[in-house]
N, C-alpha and C positions, 0 to 999 in steps of 0.2 A: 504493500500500500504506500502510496505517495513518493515513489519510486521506479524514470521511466530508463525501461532496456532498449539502450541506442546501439549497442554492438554486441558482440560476443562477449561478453565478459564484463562488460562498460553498465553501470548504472548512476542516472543523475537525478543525486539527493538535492531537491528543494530546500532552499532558504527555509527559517525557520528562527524560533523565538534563540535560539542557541548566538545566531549573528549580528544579535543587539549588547549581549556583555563580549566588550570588548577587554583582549589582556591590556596589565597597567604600561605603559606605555616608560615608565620608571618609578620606582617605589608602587605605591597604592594610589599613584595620579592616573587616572583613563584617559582615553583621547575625548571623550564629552565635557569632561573638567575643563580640558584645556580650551576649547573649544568657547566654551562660557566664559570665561576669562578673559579670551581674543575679542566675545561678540561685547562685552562691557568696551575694549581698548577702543574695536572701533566702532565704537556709536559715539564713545566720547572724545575720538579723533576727528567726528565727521563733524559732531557740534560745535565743538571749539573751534576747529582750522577753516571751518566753512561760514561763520560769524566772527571772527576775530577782525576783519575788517571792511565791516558792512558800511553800502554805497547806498545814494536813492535810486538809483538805478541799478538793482542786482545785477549780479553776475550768474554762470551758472550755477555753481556751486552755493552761493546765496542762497538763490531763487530753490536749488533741489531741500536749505536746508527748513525754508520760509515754507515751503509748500507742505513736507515734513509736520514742524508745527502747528503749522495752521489745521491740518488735517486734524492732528491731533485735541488741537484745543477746540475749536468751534464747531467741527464733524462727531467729534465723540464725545469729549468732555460735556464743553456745553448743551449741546441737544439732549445729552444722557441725565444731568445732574440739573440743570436750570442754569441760566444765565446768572440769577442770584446768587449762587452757592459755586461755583466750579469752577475758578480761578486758584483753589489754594489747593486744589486737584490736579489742576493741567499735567504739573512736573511728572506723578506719580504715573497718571496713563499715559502721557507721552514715553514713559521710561518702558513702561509694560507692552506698550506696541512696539516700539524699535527693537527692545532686547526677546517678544517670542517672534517677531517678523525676521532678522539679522539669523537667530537660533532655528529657524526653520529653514531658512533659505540655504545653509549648509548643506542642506537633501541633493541638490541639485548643483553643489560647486567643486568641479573636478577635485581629488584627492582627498580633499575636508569629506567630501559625501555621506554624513552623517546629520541626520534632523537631533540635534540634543532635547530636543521638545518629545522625541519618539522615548525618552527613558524618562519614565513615570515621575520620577522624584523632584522632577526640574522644575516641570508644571504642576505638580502638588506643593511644592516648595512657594509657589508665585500663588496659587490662588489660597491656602493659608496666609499670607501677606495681605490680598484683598479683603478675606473675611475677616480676619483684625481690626483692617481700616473702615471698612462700612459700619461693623459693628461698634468701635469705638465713636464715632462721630453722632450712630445712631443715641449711643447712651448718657453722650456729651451732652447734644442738644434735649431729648426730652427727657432723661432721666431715667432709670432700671425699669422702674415699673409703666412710667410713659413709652418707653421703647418698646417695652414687652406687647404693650397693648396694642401700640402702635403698628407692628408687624404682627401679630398671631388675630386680634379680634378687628377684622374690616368690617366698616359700620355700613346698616345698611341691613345686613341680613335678619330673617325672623330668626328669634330668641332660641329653639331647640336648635338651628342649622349649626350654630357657634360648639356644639358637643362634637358634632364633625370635621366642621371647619378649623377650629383654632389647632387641634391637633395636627393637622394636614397642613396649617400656615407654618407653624414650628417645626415643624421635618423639616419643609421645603428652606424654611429658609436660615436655619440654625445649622441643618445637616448637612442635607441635598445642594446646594449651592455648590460650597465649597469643590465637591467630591466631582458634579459634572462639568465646573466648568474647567478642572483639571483633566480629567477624562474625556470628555470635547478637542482638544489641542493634541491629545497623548493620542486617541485611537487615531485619527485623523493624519498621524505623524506616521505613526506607526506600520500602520497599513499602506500608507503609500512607497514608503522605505520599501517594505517588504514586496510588494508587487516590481518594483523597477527593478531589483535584488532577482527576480524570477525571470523574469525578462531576458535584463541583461545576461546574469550569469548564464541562464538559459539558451540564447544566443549563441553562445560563446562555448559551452559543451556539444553542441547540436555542432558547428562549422570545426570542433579538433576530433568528437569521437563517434559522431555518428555517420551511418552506412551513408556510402553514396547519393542516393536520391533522397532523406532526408537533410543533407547540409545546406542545400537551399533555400530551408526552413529557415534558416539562422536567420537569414536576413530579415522574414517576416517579423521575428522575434526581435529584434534589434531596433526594425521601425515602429512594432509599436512600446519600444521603451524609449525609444525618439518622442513619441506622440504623449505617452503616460507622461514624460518628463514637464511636458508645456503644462498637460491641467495639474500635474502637481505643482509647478511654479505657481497657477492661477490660486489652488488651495491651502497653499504655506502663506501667501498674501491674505488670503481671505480669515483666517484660521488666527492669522496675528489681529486682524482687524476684529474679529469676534471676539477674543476673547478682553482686548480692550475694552471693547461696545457693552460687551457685559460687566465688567469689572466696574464701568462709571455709573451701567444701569443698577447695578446692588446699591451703590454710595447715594444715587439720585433715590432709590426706595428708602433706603435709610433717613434719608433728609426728608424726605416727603411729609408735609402735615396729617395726610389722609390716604388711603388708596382704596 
């Protein structure tokens, strides 16, 4: 099972959850460490070196880091949290887009070719971060037992509904938060990794060990990890952008007077 005979003797074993722990690359450091470390140097190489001497007329490098920004503060930020509230935000979700957008886009950059978002810990690490801060700001402004109410009892419903409801509001957003909106960016990583992994490597055993009239298979399999590689670029973008949109949408819930 899961296991195809290209020749006499030749079988090709499928990628598989074993080609995500990578060996330490020295000591107990991995290549996804490093990797994380490089996506902080350069998000904050691209911010510095690309505003340190801002024109009224941008440049391009400007204009890529103003557009950046901008996206960031009044596409997510703002829309997500209110106008009123979401300037002392910006920094935070602008940080959270570039470092899991940067952190994704490795999937797809020769040699690097690893999504660090695809090892669970990365984006469990990042969305405990967001439930702190939603929750904190939540208990700031109304208070333990304002907050509480604020998020588990929405007004409005008939008085038995609340035996259902409030239980169901506190999962969702005590628990359930946190857990999918790390596993959203993880399955997402993860599965694409692994497809282009089946692909390519795939490819690649079909054109050295299989029969004759099968090797011109290779090529099919190489073009569609050509074609996979584009909507996985479109999904690493996307995936950075979600989990932003969400991250400002918990803090805007949190702030909210009512919902």
């Amino acid at each position: 099972m899961g296991r195809l005979v290209l020749a006499e003797g030749d079988v090709f074993a499928p990628p598989g959850v074993k080609d995500f722990f990578l060996p330490p690359i020295f000591g107990e450091v991995t290549k996804p460490m490093v990797l994380v470390v490089l996506s902080v140097i350069i998000i904050s190489a691209f911010f510095v070196l690309s505003s340190r001497n801002l024109k009224i007329i941008p440049g391009k490098w400007q204009f890529a880091v103003e557009s950046v920004y901008d996206f960031g503060r009044n596409n997510i930020a703002r829309e997500q949290i209110g106008s009123k509230e979401f300037k002392p935000f910006v920094p935070f979700i602008l940080s959270l887009f570039t470092f899991v957008l940067v952190n994704n886009i490795y999937g797809i950059i020769p040699v690097l070719q690893f999504p660090t978002m695809a090892k669970i810990g990365f984006p469990l690490t990042l969305a405990v971060m967001v439930y702190f801060v939603y929750h904190w700001v939540g208990f700031k402004k109304f208070g333990f037992v304002g907050y509480l109410k604020n998020q588990t009892v929405p007004p409005g419903a008939p008085g038995p509904i609340y035996l259902l409801l409030t239980p169901i509001e506190f999962l969702q957003k005590f628990v359930l938060n946190p857990i999918t909106l790390a596993i959203r960016v993880f399955a997402a990583m993860f599965a694409g990794h692994l497809i282009l992994l089946v692909f390519t490597l795939g490819g690649e055993y079909l054109l050295l060990h299989a029969a004759g009239p099968l090797k011109p298979v290779s090529i099919v399999s190489w073009a569609f990890a050509i074609a996979m590689t584009f909507l996985e670029a479109f999904i690493q973008v996307l995936q950075a952008y979600i989990f932003a949109l969400l991250s400002a949408n918990y803090i805007g819930m949190a702030l909210a007077e009512d919902h």
